[in-house]
C-alpha positions as CSV (number, residue, x, y, z in Angstrom):
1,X,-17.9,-7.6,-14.0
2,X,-20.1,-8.0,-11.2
3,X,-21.2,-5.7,-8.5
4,X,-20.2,-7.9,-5.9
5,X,-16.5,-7.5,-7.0
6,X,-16.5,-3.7,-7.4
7,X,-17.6,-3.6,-3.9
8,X,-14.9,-6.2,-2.8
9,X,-12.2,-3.7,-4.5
10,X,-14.0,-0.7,-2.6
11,X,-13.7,-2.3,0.8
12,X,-10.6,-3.7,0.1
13,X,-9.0,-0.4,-1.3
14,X,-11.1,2.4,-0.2
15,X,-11.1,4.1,-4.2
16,X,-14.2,5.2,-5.4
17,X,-16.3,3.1,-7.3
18,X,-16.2,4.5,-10.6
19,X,-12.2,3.5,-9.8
20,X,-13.1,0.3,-9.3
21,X,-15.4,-0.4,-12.1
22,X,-12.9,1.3,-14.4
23,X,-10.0,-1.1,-13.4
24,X,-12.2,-4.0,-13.5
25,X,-13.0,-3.4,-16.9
26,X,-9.0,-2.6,-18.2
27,X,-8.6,-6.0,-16.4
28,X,-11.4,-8.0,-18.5
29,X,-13.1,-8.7,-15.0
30,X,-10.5,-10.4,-13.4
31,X,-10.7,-9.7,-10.3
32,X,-6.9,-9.7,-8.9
33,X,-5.9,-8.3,-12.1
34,X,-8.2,-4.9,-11.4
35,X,-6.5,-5.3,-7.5
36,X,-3.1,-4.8,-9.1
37,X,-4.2,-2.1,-11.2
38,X,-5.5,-0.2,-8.5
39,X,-2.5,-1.1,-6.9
40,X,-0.8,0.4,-9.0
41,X,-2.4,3.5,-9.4
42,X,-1.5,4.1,-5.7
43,X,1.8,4.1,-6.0
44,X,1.7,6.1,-9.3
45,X,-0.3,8.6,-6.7
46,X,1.8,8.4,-4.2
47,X,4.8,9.6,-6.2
48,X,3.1,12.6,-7.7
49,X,1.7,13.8,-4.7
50,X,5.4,13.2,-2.8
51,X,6.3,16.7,-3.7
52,X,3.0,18.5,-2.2
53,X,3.7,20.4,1.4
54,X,2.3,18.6,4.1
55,X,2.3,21.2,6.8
56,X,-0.8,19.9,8.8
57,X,-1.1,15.9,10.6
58,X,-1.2,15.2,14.5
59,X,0.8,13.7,16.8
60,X,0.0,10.7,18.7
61,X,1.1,8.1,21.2
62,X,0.9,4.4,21.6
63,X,1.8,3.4,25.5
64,X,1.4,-0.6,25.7
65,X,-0.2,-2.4,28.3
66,X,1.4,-2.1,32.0
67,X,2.9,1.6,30.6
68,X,6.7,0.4,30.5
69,X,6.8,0.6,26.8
70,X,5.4,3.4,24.3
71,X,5.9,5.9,20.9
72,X,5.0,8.8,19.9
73,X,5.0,10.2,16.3
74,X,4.6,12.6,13.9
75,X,2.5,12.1,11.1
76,X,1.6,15.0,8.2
77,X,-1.0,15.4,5.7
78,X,-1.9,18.5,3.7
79,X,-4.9,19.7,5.2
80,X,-6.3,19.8,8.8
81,X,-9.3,18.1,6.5
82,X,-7.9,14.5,6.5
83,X,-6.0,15.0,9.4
84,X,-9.2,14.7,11.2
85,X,-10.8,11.4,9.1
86,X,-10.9,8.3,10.6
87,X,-8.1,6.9,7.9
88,X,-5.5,9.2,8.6
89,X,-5.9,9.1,12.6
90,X,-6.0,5.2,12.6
91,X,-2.9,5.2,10.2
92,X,-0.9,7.3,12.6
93,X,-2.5,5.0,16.0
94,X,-1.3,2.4,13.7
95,X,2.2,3.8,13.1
96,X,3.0,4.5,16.5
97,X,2.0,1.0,17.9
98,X,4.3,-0.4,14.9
99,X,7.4,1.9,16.4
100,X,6.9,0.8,20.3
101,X,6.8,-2.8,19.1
102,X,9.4,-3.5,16.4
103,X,11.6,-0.3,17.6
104,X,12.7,0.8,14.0
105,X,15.7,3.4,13.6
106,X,15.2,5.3,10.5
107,X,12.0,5.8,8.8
108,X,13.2,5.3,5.2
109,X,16.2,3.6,3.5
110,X,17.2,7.2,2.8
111,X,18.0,8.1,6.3
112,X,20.2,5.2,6.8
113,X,23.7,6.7,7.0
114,X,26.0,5.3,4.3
115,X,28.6,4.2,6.8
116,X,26.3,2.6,9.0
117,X,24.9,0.3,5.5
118,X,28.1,-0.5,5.1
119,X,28.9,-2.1,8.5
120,X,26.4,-4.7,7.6
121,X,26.8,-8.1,6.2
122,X,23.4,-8.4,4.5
123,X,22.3,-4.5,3.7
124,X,18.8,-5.7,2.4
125,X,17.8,-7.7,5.7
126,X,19.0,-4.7,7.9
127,X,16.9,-2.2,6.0
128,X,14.1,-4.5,6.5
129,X,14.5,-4.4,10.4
130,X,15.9,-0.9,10.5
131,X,13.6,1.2,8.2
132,X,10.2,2.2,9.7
133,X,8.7,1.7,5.6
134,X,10.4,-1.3,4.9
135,X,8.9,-3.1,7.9
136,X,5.8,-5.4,7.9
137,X,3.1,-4.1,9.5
138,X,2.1,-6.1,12.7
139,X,-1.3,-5.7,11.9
140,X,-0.9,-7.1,8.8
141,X,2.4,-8.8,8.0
142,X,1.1,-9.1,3.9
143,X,1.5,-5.4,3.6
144,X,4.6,-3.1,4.4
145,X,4.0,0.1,6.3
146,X,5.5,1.7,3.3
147,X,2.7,0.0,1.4
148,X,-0.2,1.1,4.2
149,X,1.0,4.4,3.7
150,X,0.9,4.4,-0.2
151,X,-2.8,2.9,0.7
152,X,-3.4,5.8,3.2
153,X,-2.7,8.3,0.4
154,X,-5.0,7.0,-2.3
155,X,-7.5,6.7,0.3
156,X,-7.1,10.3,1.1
157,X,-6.0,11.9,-2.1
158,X,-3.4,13.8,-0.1
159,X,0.4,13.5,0.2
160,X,1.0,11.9,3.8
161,X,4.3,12.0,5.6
162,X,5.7,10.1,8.4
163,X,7.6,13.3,9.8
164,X,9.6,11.6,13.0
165,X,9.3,9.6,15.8
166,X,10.6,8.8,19.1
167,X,10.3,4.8,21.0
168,X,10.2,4.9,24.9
169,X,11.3,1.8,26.9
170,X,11.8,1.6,30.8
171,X,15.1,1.2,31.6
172,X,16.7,2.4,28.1
């Protein structure tokens, strides 16, 4: 369990370090093995802070080069606190580029009407495209922007909300 890896699971999931060292050791110093764990642990996070109001967030815009294409969006947090950190304002600069380029329709599978699901011949590819969360992030096609956002709320210890947006396009 080295110090070198403790940091690498710091930069690579923005925990704490006792976190780090803690899920290295449950993973016997294997290093992708204390990843997952922390992994984990964020979604685990993610679920029990769900339920927590998140009243306060900004609003931001992404307008793309030559201003014929842009978003806007609203993203929510808990406190005014994190709304002002530098990982909650990227994640929402980061949100609203990913609506003005891949143009989703419904944030989550949940907001997919039922009769709209059923018009489609393959349900799970459609969500993919259709569902802001289910999307891979263009910044980082590993990770979906459900996962970013499950990444965003470990990082911040607060429940974060992608509240609505809106995709402007000349001519539409």
């Amino acid at each position: 369990m080295g110090l070198s890896d403790i940091k690498k699971l710091r930069e690579l999931t923005s925990l704490g370090i006792n976190e780090c060292r803690k899920a290295l050791a449950q993973a016997e110093g294997n290093f992708d093995k204390a990843l997952g764990i922390l992994k984990n642990r964020g979604v685990q996070m993610l679920e029990k802070k769900s339920s927590r109001t998140a009243s306060q967030g900004i609003i931001d815009s992404y307008i793309h080069f030559g201003g014929n294409l842009g978003a806007l969006v609203e993203v929510n947090c808990e406190t005014d606190f994190v709304a002002r950190t530098e990982v909650f304002k990227k994640f929402v600069k980061d949100v609203a580029m990913q609506v003005a380029a891949v143009y989703p329709e419904y944030i989550g599978k949940a907001d997919v009407p039922e009769d709209v699901l059923k018009k489609q011949e393959n349900s799970e590819e459609y969500l993919k495209q259709a569902c802001l969360l289910e999307q891979p992030f263009i910044k980082d096609n590993q990770l979906t922007v459900g996962q970013y956002l499950r990444d965003v709320v470990s990082q911040t210890g607060e429940n974060v909300v992608i509240k609505r947006f809106v995709r402007f396009s000349l001519g539409d």
